[in-house]
C-alpha positions as CSV (number, residue, x, y, z in Angstrom):
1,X,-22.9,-32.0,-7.5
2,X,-20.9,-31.9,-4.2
3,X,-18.1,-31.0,-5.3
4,X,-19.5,-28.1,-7.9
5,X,-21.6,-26.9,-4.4
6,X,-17.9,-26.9,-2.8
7,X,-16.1,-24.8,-5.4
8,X,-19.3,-22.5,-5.4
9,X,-19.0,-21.7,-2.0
10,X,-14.9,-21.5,-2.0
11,X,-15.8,-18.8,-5.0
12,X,-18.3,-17.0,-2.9
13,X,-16.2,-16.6,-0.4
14,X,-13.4,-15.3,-2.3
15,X,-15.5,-12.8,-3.6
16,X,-16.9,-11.9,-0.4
17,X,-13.4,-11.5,0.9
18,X,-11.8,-9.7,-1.7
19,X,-15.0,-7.0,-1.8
20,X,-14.6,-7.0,2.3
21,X,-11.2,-5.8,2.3
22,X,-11.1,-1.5,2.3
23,X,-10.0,0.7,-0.3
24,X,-10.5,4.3,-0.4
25,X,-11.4,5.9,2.6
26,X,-12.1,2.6,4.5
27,X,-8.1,2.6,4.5
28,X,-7.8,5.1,7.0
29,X,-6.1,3.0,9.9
30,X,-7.1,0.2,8.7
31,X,-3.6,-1.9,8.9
32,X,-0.8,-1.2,11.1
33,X,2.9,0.2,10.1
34,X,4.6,-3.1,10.6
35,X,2.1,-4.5,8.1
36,X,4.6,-3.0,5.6
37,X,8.0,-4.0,4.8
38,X,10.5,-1.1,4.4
39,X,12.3,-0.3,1.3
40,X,15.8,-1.6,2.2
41,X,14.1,-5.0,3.1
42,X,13.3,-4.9,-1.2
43,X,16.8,-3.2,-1.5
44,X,19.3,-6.1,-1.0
45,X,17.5,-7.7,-3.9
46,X,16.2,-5.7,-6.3
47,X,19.5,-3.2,-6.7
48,X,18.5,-1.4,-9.6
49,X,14.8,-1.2,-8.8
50,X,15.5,0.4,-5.1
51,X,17.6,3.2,-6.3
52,X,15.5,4.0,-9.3
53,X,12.6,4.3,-6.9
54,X,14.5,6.3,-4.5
55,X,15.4,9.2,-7.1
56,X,12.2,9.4,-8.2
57,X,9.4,11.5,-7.1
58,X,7.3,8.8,-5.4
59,X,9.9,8.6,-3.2
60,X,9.5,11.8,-2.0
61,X,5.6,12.1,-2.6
62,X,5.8,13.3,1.5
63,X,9.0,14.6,1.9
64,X,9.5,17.0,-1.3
65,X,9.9,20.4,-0.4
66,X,6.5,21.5,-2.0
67,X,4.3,19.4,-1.0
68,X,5.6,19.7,2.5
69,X,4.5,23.4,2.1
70,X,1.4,22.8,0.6
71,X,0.3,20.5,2.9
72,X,0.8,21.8,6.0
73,X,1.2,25.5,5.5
74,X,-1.8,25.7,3.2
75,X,-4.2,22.4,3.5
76,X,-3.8,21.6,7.5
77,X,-3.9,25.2,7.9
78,X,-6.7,25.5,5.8
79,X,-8.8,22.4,7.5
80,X,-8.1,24.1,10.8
81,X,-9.9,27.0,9.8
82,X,-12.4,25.0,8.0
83,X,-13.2,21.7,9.8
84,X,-15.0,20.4,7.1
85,X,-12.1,20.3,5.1
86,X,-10.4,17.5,7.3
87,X,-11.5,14.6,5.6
88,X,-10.4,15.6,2.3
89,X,-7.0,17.1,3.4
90,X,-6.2,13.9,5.4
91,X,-7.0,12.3,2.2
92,X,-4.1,13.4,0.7
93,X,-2.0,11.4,2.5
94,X,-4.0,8.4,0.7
95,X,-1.7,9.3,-2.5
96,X,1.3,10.9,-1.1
97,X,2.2,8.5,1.7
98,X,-0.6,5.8,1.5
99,X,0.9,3.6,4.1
100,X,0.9,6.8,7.0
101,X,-3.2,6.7,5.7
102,X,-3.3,3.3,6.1
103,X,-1.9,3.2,9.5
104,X,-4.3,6.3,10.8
105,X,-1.0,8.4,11.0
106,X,-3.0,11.4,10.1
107,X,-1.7,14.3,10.3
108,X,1.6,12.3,9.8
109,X,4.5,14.1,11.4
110,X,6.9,16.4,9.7
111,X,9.1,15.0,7.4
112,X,11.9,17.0,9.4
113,X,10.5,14.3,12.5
114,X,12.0,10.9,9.9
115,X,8.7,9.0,10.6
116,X,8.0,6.4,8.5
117,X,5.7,8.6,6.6
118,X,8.8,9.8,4.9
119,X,8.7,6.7,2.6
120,X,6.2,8.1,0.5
121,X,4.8,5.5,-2.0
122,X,7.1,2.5,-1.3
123,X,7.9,-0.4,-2.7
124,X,5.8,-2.4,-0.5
125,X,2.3,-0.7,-1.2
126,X,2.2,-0.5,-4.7
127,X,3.1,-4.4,-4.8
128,X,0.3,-5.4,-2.5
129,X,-2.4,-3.8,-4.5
130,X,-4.5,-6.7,-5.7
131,X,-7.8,-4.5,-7.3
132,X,-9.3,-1.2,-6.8
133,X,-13.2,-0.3,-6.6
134,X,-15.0,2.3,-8.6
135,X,-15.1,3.0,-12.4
136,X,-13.0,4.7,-13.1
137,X,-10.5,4.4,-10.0
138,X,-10.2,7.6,-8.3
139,X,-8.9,9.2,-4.9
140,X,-7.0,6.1,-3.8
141,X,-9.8,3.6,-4.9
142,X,-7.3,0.7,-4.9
143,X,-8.0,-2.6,-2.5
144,X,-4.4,-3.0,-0.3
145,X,-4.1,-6.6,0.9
146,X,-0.2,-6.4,2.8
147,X,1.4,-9.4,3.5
148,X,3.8,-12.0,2.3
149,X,2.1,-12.0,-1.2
150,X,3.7,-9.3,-3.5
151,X,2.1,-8.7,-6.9
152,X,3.2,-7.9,-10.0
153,X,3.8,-7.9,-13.9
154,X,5.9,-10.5,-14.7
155,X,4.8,-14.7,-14.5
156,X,6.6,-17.4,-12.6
157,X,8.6,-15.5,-10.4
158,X,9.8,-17.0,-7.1
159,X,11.5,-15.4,-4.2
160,X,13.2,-16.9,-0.8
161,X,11.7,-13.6,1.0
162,X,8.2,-13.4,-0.1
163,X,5.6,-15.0,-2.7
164,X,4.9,-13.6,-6.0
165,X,1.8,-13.5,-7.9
166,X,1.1,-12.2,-11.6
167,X,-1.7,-9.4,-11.7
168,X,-2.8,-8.0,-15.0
169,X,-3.7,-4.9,-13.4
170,X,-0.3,-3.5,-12.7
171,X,-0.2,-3.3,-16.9
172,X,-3.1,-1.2,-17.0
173,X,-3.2,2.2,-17.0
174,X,-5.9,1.6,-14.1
175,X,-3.4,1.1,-11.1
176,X,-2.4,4.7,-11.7
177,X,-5.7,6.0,-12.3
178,X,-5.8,5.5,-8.1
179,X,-4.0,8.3,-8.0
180,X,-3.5,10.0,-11.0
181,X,-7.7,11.0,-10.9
182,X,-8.5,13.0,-7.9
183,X,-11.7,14.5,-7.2
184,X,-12.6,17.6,-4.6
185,X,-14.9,17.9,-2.2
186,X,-17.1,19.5,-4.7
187,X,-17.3,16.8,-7.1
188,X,-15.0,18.1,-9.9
189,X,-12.2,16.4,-11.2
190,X,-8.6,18.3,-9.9
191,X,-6.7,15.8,-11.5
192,X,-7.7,13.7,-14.3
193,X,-4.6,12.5,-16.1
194,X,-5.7,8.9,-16.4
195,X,-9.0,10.4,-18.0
196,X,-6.9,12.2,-20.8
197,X,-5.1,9.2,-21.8
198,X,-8.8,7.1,-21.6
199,X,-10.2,9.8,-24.1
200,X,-6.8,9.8,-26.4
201,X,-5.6,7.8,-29.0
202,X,-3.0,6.3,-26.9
203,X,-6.2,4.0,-24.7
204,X,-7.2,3.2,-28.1
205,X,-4.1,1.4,-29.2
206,X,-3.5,0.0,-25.8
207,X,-0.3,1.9,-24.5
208,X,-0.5,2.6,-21.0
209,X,0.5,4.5,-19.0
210,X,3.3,2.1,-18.1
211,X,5.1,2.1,-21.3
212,X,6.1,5.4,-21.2
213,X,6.7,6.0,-17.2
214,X,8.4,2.7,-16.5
215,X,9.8,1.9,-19.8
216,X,11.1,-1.8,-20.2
217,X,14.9,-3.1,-20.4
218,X,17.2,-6.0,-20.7
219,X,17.9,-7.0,-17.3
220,X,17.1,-9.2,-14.0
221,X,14.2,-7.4,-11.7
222,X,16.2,-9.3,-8.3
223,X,20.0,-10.7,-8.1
224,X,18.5,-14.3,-8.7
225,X,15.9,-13.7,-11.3
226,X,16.4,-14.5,-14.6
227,X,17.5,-12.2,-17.2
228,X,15.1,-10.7,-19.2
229,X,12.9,-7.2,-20.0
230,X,12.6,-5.4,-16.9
231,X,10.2,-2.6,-16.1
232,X,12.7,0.2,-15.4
233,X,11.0,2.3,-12.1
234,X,11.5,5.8,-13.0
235,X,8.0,7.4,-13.1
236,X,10.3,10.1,-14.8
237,X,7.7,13.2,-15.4
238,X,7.1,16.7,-15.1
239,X,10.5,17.3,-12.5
240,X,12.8,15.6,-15.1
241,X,13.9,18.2,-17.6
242,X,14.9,15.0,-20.5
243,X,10.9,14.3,-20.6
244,X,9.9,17.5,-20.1
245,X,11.9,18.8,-23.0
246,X,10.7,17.7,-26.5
247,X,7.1,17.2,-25.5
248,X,5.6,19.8,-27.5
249,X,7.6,20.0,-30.8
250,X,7.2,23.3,-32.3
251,X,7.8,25.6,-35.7
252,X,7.1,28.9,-37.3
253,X,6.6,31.1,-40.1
254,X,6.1,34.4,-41.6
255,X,3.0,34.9,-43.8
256,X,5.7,36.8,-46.3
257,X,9.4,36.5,-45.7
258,X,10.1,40.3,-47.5
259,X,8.1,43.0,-46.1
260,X,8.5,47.1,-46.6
261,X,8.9,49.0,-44.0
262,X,6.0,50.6,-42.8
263,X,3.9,46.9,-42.9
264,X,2.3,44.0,-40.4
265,X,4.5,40.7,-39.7
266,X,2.0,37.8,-39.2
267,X,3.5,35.2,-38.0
268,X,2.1,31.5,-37.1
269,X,3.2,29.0,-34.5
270,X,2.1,25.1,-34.6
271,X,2.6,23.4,-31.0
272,X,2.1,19.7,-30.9
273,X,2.0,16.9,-28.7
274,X,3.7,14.2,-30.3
275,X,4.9,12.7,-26.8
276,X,2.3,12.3,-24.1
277,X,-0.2,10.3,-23.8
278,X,-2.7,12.7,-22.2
279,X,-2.8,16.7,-22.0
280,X,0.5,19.1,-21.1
281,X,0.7,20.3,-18.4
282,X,-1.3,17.3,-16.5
283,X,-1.7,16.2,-13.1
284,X,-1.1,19.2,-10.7
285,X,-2.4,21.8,-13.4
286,X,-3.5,24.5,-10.8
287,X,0.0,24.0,-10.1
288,X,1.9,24.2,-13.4
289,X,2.2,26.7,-16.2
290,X,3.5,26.7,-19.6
291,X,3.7,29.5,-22.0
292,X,4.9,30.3,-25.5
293,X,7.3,34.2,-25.3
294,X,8.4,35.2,-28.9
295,X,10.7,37.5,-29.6
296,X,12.1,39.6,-32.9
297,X,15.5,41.2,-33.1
298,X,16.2,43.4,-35.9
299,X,19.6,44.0,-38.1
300,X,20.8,46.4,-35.3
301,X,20.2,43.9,-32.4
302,X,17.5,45.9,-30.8
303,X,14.9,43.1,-29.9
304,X,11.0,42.8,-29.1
305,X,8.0,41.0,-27.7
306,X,5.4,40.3,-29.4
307,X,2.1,39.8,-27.7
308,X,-0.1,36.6,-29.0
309,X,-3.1,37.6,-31.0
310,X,-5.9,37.0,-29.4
311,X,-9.1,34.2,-30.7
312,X,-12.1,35.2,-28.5
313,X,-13.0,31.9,-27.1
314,X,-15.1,31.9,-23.7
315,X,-11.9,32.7,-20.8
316,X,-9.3,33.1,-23.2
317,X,-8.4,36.1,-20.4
318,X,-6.7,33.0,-18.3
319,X,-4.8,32.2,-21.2
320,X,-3.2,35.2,-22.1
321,X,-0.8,36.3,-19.3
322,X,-1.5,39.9,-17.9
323,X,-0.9,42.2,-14.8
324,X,-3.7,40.6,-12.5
325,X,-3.9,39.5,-8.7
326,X,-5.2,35.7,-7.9
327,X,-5.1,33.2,-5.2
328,X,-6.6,35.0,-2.9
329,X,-8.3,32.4,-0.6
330,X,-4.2,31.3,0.5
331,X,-5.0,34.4,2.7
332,X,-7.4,31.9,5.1
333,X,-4.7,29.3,6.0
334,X,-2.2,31.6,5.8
335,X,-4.0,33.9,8.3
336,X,-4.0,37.3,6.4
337,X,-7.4,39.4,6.3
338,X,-8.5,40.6,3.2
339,X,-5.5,38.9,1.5
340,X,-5.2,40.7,-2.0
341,X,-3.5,37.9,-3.6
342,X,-0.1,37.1,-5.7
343,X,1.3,38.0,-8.9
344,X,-1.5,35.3,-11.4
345,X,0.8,34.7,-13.8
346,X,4.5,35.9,-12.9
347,X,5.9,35.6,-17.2
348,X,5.6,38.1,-20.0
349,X,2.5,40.1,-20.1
350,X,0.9,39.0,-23.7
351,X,2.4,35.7,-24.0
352,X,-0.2,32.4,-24.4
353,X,-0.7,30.3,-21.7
354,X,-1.6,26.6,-22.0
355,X,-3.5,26.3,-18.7
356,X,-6.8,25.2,-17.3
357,X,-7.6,27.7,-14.5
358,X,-9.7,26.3,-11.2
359,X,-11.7,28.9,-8.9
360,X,-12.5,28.3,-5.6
361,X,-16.4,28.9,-4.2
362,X,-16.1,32.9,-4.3
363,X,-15.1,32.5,-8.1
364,X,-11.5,33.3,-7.2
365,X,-8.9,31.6,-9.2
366,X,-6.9,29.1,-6.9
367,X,-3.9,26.9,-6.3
368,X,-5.6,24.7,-3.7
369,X,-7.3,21.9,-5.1
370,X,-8.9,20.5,-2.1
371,X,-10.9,24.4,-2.4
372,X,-11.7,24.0,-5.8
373,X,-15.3,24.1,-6.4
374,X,-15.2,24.7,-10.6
375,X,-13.0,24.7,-13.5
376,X,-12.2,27.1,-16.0
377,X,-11.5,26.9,-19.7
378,X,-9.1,24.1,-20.8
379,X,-6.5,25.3,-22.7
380,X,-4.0,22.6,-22.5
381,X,-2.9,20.5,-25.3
382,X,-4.1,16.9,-26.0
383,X,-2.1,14.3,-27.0
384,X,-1.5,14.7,-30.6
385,X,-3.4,17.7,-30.9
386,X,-1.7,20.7,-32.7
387,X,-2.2,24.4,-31.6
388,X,-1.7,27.2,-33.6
389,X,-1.3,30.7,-32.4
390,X,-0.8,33.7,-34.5
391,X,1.5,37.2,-33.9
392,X,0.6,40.1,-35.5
393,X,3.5,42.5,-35.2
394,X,3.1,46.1,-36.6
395,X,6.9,47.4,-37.9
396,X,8.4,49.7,-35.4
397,X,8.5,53.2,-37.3
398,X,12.1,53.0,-36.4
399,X,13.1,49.4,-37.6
400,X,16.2,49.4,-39.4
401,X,16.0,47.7,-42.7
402,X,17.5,44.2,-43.4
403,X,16.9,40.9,-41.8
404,X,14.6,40.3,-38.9
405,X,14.8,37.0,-37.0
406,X,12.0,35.7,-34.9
407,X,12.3,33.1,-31.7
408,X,9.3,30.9,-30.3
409,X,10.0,29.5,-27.0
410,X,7.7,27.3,-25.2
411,X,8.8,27.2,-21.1
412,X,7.2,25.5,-18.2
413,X,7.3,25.9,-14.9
414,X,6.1,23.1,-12.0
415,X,4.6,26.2,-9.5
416,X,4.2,29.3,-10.8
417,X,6.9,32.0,-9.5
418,X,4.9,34.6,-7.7
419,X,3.3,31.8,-5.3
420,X,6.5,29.7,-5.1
421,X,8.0,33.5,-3.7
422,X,5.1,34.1,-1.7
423,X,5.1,30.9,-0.1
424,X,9.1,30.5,0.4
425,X,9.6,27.1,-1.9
426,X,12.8,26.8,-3.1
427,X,13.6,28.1,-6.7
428,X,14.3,24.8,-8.3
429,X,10.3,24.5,-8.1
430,X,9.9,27.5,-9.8
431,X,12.5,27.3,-12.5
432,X,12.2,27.8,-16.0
433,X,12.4,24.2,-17.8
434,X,12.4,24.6,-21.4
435,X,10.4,22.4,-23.7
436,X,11.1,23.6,-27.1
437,X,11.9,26.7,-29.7
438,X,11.4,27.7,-33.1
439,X,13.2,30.4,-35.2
440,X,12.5,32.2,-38.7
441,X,13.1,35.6,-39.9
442,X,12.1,38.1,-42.6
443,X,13.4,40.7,-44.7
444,X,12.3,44.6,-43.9
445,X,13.1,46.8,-47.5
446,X,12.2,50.4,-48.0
């Protein structure tokens, strides 16, 4: 009986510690920088794993052009003029460089300044998360515990640096649910991409998000380990153009391939998501946008745009680009009175947009998510949903007859143009990444 009132209370106490130690917003300064091992201590061992990391975007969660702007022209800017803002806007560095958070570096320096804020989500973070609090996990929700104890995926590992200890959570979709779900201060969820995947088919079937972002390989994780199938550290997503492209496949067709002269082209386009494992675009949605732009070009070459048709669903009018100012409430941080706004949509005026708008408390349709108080209509598409739009084209009076060929182009963009201009963010944010196209064609007789 001793000895079962011994283990009880060596259980207790492990409990107690383990719901002691702070996640969330009991992180901020709650351990110190040199808590933290930099990432060229894990370089001289893990090779491949270090330069992976350091050309991919959590590397450079800080320091990436964007976010720089975003965060300090637009969200310290924007707390400054709206104290109670601050908590949420330090937040962001919970995500974007956790360790900065964690050492109650907030507002970290400029990344221009080469703090050690600059090392974004390192190597050292991620591998001493040992749980997270809250169902689901949100806002930075996970528990950090640093130290000499690095956790992991893979079993009987051993290390002359540091120990190693097998977590089942870093192969659930649940460590990136930390970040990957975000809430604002008004309750609503501003990113939710771990949600999408929960309500998919992919939770179902038990492929996380792991599988896809950090796909496994033939290798050895450290010069000395063993080889075997190594979890390659890409978290390759919406800034590399190979995954972007392909993610929506994409055909279409005529309703009749011979049509006379003076008649209606109808025209149908299926978009699906055969790829992802939650809804495109994700993640930064106020952010991104994709749209589908077709085209026709008659036998003489002359070629035209054809506007979608539209359904009448409750805010379709976010979906369909058009003329119209937005983002009007950049005009507080920014410091410009009665600020009419950018460009909403800055593509082809009638072409479909797979969005889902967010407005901030005067209703206006915003960019910032920390000022996003509701959420529009949800035009996005799921993973493996199909969407089909339709084209009606009326023949130009003019058209010459003979062959007609149509082209469907889905596009995407990571910040939509008129704000990346307005804001000065380098074009390479702003650039046209193709996903997929389609082509078919009729015949015009008199």
């Amino acid at each position: 009986m001793r000895a079962l009132f011994i283990l009880s209370l060596i259980i207790s106490a492990a409990c107690l510690y383990a719901q002691e130690l702070p996640s969330g917003s009991s992180l901020l300064g709650a351990y110190a920088y040199d808590q933290f091992e930099k990432p060229e201590a894990c370089q001289s061992c893990h090779v491949d794993i270090y330069m992976q990391w350091r050309q991919a975007m959590m590397s450079q969660a800080y320091t990436h052009h964007w976010d720089e702007i975003e965060y300090f022209d637009l969200a310290v800017a924007h707390a400054e003029k709206k104290p109670e803002l601050k908590e949420a806007v330090d937040g962001c560095n919970g995500c974007h460089t956790p360790m900065a958070y964690m050492a109650g570096d907030v507002t970290p320096p400029r990344p221009e300044e080469n703090s050690r804020a600059n090392e974004s989500v390192n190597c050292d973070v991620c591998h001493t998360i040992k749980g997270y609090t809250g169902e689901p996990p949100y806002n930075y929700s996970f528990i950090a515990s640093p130290g000499r104890v690095k956790y992991g995926a893979k079993e009987g590992q051993e290390s002359p640096h540091h120990d190693t200890q097998y977590l089942e959570l870093y192969e659930k979709a649940e460590f990136c649910a930390n970040c990957h779900n975000e809430k604002s201060p008004f309750g609503v969820w501003v990113k939710s991409t771990h949600l999408e995947w929960e309500e998919g088919p992919y939770s179902e079937q038990g492929v996380p998000c792991q599988q896809c972002h950090m796909p496994k390989a033939k290798g050895r994780s450290a010069k000395m380990a063993k080889e075997g199938m190594v979890a390659q550290h890409l978290f390759h997503g919406a800034h590399v153009p190979s995954k972007v492209a392909g993610s929506i496949e994409m055909k279409i067709h005529p309703r009749e391939r011979e049509l006379p002269w003076d008649g209606a082209a109808i025209l149908k386009v299926q978009l699906f998501n055969g790829k992802a494992g939650h809804k495109i675009p994700t993640g930064s949605v106020e952010d991104r946008i994709m749209w589908l732009h077709v085209t026709a070009t008659d036998s003489k070459g002359n070629t035209y745009h054809l506007p979608v048709d539209k359904k009448g669903f409750e805010g379709e009018q976010y979906t369909i680009a058009a003329d119209v100012l937005a983002y009007q409430d950049m005009g507080v941080p920014k410091g410009i009175d009665n600020f009419k706004g950018v460009q909403r949509d800055g593509v082809p005026v009638g072409d479909r947009i797979f969005r889902m708008p967010y407005f901030d408390p005067q209703g206006r349709m915003t960019i910032m998510q920390w000022n996003t108080k509701t959420l529009g209509v949800d035009y996005r598409i799921g993973p493996r949903e199909t969407k089909i739009e339709t084209f009606t084209w009326m023949l130009p009076k003019d058209i010459p007859l003979g062959k007609v060929t149509f082209r469907a182009e889905l596009n995407y963009q990571k910040l939509v143009k008129p704000v990346a201009d307005f804001l000065g963010v380098p074009e390479d944010e702003s650039e046209i990444m193709p996903i997929s196209y389609a082509t078919t064609w009729i015949t015009v007789y008199n």
